[in-house]
C-alpha positions as CSV (number, residue, x, y, z in Angstrom):
1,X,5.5,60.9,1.9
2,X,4.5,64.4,2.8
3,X,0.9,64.9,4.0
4,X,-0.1,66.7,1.2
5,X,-1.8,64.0,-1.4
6,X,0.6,64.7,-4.1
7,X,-1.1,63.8,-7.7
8,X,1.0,61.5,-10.3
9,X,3.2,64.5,-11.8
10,X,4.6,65.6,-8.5
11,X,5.1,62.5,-7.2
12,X,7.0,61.5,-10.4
13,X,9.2,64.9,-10.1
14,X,10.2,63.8,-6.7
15,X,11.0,60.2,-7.6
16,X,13.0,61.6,-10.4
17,X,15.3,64.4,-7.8
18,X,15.8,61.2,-5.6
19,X,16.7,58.9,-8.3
20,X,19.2,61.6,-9.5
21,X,20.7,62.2,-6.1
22,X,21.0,58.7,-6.0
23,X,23.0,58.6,-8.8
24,X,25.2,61.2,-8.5
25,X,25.6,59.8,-4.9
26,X,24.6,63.4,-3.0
27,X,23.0,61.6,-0.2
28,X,24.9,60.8,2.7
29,X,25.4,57.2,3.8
30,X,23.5,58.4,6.6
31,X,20.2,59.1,4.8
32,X,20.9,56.6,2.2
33,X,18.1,53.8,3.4
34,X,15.1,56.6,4.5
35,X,15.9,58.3,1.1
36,X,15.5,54.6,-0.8
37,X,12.0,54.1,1.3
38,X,10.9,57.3,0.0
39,X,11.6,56.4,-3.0
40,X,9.7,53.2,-2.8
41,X,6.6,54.7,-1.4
42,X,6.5,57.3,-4.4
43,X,7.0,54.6,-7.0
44,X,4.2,52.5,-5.2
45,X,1.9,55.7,-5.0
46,X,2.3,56.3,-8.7
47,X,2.1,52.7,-9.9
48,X,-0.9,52.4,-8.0
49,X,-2.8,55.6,-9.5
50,X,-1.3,54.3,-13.1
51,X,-3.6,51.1,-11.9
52,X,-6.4,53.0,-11.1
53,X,-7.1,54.7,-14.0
54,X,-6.7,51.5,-16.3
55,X,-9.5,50.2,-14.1
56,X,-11.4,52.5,-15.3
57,X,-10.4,51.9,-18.6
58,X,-10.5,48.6,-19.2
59,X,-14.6,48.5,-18.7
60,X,-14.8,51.3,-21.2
61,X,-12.6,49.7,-23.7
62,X,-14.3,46.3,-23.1
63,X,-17.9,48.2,-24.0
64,X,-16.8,49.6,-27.6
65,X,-16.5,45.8,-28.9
């Protein structure tokens, strides 16, 4: 991933251009397993920042009851 901390909308855009190159099989053989780890560390960035926030959540929604 680049240096830049990207924040959940970029890194979504991204995972949606690689997923969509992947699909309509644009990336060389070559690239084909660094493009797929990409991939991976995007959708692990955003699932983890999706986690986050319902962390946060969760003890506000437990307080209301």
């Amino acid at each position: 991933m680049a240096a830049k901390k990207l924040n959940y909308q970029e890194a979504m855009e991204q995972l949606q251009l690689l997923c969509d190159r992947l699909k309509e099989e644009k990336i060389p053989l070559e690239n084909l397993a660094e493009e797929i780890r990409k991939a991976r560390a995007l959708l692990i960035y955003c699932q983890e920042l999706l986690r986050s926030i319902e962390q946060e959540i969760e003890p506000a929604d437990s307080n209301k009851s």
